[in-house]
C-alpha positions in Angstrom: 26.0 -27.4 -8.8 22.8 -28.4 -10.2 20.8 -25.2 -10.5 16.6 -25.7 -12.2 14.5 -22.7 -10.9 13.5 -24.2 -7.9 16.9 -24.0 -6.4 17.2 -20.9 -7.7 13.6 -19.5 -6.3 14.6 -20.7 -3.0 17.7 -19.0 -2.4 16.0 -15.8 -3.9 13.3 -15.9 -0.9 16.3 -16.5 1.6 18.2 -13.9 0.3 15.3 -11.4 0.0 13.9 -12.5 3.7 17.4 -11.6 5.2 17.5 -8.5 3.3 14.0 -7.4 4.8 15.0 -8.2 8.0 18.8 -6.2 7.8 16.9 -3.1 7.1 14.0 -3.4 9.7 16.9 -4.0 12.0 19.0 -1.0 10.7 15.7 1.4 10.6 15.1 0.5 14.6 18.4 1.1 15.0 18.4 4.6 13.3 15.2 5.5 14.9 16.7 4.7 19.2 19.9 6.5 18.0 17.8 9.7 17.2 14.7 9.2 19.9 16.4 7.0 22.6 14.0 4.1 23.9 11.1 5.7 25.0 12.3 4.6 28.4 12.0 7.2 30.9 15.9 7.6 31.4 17.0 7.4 28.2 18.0 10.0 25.6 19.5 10.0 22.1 23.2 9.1 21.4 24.5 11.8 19.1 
């Protein structure tokens, strides 16, 4: 596969944008499993 720094620079940003995004999702995640929702009904799952 032709590979020039372009190519390369571009599937850095995807890589790097998905990464972000895994570890917002994994930090909201960890946040409702120790404070629930914030809905008035909910409590954390231990």
């Amino acid at each position: 596969m032709y590979m020039d720094e372009v190519v390369f620079a571009g599937l850095l940003i995807v890589f790097l944008t998905c990464a972000f995004f895994g570890g917002f999702y994994a930090m909201i995640r960890r946040d409702i499993a120790k404070k629930g929702t914030g809905a008035p009904d909910s409590k954390p799952t231990l």
